[in-house]
C-alpha positions as CSV (number, residue, x, y, z in Angstrom):
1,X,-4.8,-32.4,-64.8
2,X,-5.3,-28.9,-65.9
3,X,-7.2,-28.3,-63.2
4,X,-4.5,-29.1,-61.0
5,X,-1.7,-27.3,-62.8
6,X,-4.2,-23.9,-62.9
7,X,-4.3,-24.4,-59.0
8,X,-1.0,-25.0,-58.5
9,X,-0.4,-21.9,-60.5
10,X,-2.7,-19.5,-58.7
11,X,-1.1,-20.6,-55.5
12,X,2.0,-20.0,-56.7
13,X,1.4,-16.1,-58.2
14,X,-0.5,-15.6,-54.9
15,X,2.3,-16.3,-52.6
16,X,4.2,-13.6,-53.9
17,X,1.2,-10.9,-53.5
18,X,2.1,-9.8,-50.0
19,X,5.7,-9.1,-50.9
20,X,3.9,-6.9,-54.0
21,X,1.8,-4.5,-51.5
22,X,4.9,-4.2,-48.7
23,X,5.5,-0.7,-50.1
24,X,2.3,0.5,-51.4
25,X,1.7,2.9,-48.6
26,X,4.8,4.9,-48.9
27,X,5.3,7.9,-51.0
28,X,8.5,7.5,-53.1
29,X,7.8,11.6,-53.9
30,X,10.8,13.2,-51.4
31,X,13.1,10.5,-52.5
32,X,12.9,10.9,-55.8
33,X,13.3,14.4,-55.7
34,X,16.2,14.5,-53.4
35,X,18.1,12.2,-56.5
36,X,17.3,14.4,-58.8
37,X,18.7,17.8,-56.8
38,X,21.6,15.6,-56.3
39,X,21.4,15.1,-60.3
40,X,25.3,15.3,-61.6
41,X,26.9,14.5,-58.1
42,X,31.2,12.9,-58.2
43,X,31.4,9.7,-57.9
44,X,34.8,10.7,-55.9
45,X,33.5,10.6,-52.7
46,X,30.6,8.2,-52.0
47,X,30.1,8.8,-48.3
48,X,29.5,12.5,-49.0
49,X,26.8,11.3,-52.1
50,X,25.4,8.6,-49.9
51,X,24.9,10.6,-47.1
52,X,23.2,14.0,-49.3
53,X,20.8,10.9,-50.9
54,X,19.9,9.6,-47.7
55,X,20.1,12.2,-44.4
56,X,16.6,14.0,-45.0
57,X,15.0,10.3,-45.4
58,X,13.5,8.3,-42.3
59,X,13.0,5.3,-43.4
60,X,15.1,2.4,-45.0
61,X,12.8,2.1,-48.1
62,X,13.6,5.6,-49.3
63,X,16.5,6.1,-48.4
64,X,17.4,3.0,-51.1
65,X,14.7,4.4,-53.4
66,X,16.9,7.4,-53.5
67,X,20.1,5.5,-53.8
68,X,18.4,3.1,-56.6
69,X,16.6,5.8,-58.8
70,X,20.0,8.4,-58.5
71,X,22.6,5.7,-59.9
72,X,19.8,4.6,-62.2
73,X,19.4,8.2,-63.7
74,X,23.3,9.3,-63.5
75,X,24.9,6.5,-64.5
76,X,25.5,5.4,-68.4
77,X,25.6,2.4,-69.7
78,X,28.7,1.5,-72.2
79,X,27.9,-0.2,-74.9
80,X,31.9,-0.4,-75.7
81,X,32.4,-2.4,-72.4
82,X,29.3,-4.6,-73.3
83,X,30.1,-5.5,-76.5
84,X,34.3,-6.2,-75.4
85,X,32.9,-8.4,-72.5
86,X,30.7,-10.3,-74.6
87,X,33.0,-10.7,-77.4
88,X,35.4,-12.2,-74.8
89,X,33.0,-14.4,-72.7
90,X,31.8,-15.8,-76.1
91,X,35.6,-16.6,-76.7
92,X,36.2,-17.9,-73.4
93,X,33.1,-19.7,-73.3
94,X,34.7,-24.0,-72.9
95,X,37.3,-22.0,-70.6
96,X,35.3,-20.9,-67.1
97,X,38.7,-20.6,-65.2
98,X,40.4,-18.2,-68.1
99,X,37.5,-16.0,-68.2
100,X,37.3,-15.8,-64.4
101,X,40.9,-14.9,-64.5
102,X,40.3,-12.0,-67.5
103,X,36.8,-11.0,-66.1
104,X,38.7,-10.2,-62.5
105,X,41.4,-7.9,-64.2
106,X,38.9,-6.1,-66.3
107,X,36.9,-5.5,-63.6
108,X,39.7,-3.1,-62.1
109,X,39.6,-1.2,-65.5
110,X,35.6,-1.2,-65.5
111,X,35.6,0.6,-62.2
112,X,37.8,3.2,-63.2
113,X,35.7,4.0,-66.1
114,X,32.4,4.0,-63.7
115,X,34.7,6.5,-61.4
116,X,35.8,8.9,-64.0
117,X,33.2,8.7,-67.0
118,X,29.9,7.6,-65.3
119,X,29.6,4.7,-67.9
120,X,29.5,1.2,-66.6
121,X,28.0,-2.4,-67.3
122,X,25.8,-4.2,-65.1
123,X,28.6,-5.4,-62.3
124,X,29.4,-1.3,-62.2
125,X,25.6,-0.7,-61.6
126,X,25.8,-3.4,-59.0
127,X,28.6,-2.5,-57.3
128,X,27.6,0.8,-56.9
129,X,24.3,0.0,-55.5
130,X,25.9,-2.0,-53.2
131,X,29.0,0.6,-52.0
132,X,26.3,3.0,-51.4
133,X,24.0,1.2,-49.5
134,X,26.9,-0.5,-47.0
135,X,27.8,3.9,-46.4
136,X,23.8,3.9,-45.3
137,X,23.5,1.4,-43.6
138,X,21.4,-0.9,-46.0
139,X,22.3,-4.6,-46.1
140,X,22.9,-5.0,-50.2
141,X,24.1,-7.8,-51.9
142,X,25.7,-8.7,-55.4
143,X,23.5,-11.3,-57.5
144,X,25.5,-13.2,-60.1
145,X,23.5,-15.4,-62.8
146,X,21.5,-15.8,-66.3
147,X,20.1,-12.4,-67.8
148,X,17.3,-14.0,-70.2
149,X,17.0,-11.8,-73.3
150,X,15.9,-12.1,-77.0
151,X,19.7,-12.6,-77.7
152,X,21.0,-14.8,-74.5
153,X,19.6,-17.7,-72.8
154,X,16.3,-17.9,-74.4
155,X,16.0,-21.7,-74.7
156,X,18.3,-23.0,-72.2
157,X,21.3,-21.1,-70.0
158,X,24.2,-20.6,-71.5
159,X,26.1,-18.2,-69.9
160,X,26.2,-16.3,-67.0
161,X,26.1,-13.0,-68.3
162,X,24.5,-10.7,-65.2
163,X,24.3,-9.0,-62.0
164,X,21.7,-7.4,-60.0
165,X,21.3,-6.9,-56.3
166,X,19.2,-8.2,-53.3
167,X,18.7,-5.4,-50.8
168,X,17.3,-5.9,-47.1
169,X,14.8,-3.5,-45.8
170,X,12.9,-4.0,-43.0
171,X,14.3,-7.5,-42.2
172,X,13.2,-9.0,-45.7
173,X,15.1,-9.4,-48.7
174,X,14.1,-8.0,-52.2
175,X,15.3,-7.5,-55.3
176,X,16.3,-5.4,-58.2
177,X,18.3,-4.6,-61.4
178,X,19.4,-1.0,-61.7
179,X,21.2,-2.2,-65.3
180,X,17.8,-2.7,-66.6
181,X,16.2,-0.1,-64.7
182,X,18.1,2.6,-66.0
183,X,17.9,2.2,-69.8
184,X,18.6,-0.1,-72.8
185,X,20.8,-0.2,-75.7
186,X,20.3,0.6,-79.2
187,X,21.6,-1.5,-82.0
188,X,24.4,-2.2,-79.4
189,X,26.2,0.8,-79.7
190,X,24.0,3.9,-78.3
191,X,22.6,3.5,-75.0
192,X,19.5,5.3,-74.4
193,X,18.6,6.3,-70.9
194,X,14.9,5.5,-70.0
195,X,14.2,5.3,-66.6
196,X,12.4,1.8,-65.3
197,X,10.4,1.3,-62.2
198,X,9.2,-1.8,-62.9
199,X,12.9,-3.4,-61.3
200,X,12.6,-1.7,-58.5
201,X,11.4,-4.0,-55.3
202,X,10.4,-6.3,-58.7
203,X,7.6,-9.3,-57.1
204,X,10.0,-12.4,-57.5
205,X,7.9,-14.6,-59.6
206,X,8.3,-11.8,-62.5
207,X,11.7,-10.8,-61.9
208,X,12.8,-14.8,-62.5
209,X,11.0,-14.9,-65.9
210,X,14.2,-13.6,-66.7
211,X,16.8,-13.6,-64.1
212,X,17.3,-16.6,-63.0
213,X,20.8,-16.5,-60.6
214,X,23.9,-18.8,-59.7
215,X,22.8,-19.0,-56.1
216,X,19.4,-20.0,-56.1
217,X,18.3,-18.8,-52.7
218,X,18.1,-15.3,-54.4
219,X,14.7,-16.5,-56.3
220,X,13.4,-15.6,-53.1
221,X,10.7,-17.5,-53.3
222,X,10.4,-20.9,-52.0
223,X,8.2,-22.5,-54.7
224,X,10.9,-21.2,-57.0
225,X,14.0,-22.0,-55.3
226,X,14.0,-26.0,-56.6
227,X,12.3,-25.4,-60.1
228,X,15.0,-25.9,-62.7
229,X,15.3,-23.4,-65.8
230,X,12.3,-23.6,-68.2
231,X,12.1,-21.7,-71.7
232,X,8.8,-19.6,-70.4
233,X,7.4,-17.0,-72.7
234,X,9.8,-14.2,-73.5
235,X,9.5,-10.8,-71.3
236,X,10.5,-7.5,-72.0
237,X,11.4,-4.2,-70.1
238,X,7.5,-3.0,-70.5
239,X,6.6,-6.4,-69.2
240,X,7.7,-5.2,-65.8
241,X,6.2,-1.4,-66.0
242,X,2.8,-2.6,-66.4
243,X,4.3,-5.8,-64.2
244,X,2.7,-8.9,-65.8
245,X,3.6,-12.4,-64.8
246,X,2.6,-15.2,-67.8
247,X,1.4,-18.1,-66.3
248,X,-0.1,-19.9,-69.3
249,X,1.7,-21.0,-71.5
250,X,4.2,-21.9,-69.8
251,X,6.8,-22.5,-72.1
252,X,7.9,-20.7,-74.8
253,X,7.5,-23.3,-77.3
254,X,4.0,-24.6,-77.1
255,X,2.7,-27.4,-79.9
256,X,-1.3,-27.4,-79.7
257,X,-3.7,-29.4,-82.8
258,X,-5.5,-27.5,-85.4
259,X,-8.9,-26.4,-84.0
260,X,-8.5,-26.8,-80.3
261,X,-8.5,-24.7,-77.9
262,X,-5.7,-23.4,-76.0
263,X,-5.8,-20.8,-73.0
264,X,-3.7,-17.9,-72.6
265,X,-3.2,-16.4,-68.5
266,X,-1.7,-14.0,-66.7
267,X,-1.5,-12.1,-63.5
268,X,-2.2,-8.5,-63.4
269,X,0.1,-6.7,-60.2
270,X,-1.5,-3.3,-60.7
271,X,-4.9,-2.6,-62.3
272,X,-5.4,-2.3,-66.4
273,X,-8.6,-2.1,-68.5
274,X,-9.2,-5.9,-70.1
275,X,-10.0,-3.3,-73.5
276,X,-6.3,-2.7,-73.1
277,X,-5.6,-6.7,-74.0
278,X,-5.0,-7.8,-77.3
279,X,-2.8,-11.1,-78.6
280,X,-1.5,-10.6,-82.3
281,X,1.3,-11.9,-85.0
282,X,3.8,-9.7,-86.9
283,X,5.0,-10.8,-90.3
284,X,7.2,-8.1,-91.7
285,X,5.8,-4.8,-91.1
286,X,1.9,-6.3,-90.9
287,X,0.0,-6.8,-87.4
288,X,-2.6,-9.4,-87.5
289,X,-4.9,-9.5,-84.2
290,X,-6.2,-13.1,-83.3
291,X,-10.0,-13.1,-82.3
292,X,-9.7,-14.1,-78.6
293,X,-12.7,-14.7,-76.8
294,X,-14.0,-15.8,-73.3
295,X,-11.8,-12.5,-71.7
296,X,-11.9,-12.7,-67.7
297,X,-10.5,-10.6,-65.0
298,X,-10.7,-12.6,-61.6
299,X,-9.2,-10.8,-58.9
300,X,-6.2,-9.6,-61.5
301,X,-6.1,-12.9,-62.6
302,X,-7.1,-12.6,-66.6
303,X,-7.5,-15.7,-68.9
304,X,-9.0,-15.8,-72.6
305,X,-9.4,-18.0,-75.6
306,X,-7.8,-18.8,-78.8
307,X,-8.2,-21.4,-81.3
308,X,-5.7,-22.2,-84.0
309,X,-7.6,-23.6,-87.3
310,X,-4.9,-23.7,-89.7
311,X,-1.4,-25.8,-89.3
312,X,1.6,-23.9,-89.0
313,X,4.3,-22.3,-87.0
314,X,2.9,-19.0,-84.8
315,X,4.8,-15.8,-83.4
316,X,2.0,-14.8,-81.2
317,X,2.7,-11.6,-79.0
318,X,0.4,-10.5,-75.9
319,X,0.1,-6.5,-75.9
320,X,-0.9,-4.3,-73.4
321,X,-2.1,-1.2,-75.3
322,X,0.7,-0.5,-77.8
323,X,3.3,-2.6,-75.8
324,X,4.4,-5.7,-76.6
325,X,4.6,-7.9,-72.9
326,X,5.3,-11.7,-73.6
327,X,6.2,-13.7,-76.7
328,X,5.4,-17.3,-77.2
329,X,5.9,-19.4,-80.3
330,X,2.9,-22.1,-81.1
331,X,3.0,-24.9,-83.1
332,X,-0.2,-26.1,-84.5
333,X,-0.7,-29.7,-86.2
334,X,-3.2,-31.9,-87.3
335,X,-6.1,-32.4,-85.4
């Protein structure tokens, strides 16, 4: 049986590997720097802004790596505006149609704020990536769902709570979240900007360990389209810069006996030493690194070995070098 599931697995992770390398030979370099010269630009007039961003590019690719990294560089995010929506949607929460109704009125308020201040929440990230796109030409779309963070959504979906966009280039669809790209919040009331790339053109199986949205034909992804929510191992923003997809364990909550062996896998989209891999548990302000053993790189496909000989409840992080990239919780009985 575990055979079968590893298999199953590998295909899976596999299938999304051309959709990985569909960029790989294009230099990013002259769009990049064309956002940044364009650092600063109004907001007043997005034909003129999408036009400077795009009208030295030739292909569709850049031209939306230029939209994408500009509003993810220039635009804030407002923690005020986070914290007021979330206050409400957690108030509205038995009452979809209410919130709807106050969520479609704010909305008009949000996007006066984007306009003037520069400081938005993830539908004014969207929305702009979308707006400037349709002025060149780029088919973009709004995703509504689930954002799965270590504060919402982590054991089941509760509330939608997100937006990102699928873009079409080149006749295929892909996606991306310029929210996340462009920074993260601090303490929920200072957002620091810290640029991304790992949600840009994100391989699908990774982007759905946490995004996981309304319409389920934006998974992308046909083994992923009829798969219903499950509580996998919790990801974080440098989860997708060194872009690792967990496959095993595959839930967050795993319960294993004392003194047997359990596997740990993952998939590797861009290369990293195996000296860089460690799994460890905090308590407090103490790191304790497990022993793993039996450390493999197949093909970017990297499983090792751990064996649990005491009882007990686990926090066991995996790290690559000092970064923390997937959480799971073990529970280890009797044998």
């Amino acid at each position: 049986m575990k055979k079968a599931v590893f298999f199953f697995l590998i295909f899976i992770i596999n299938s999304s590997n051309a959709q990985v390398s569909d960029f790989k030979t294009i230099n990013f370099t002259l769009a990049d720097n064309i956002a940044k010269l364009n650092e600063g630009s109004s907001l007043y007039n997005l034909p003129l802004l999408a036009h400077k961003l795009t009208f030295k590019l030739s292909t569709e690719a850049e031209k939306f790596r230029a939209i994408y990294t500009w509003v993810c560089n220039n635009i804030t995010g407002d923690s005020n505006q986070h914290n007021k929506v979330s206050k409400k949607r957690r108030k509205l929460k038995n009452d979809s149609i209410g919130y709807i109704k106050w969520n479609n009125e704010y909305k008009k308020i949000a996007f006066k704020k984007l306009l003037k201040y520069k400081k938005t929440i993830c539908t004014g990230y969207a929305y702009l990536i979308k707006e400037l796109c349709f002025l060149a030409n780029i088919e973009c779309k709004i995703v509504d769902g689930y954002g799965r963070t270590v504060e919402s959504n982590i054991e089941k979906l509760e509330s939608v709570n997100h937006s990102w966009n699928a873009v079409k280039l080149n006749n295929k669809w892909y996606l991306c979240d310029a929210t996340w790209s462009s920074g993260y919040m601090i303490n929920k009331s200072l957002f620091a900007q810290d640029y991304n790339d790992g949600y840009f053109l994100t391989d699908p199986i990774l982007f759905a360990k946490n995004h996981f949205p309304i319409q389920k034909k934006w998974f992308l992804n046909d083994n992923l389209i009829n798969t219903e929510f499950i509580a996998s191992p919790i990801v974080y923003g440098k989860t997708f810069e060194h872009k690792i997809i967990p496959i095993s364990p595959k839930e967050l909550n795993t319960t294993t006996k004392k003194n047997e062996e359990i596997s740990f896998i993952f998939k590797l989209l861009k290369n990293i030493s195996t000296d860089k891999i460690s799994l460890i548990q905090i308590s407090g302000i103490n790191k304790k690194p497990f022993k793993i053993y039996n450390l493999k790189n197949e093909n970017g496909l990297i499983t090792f070995n751990y064996t649990f000989t005491h009882k007990g409840f686990y926090d066991v992080h995996l790290k690559i070098e000092n970064d923390i990239v997937a959480t799971y919780t073990i529970k280890v009985t009797k044998s």
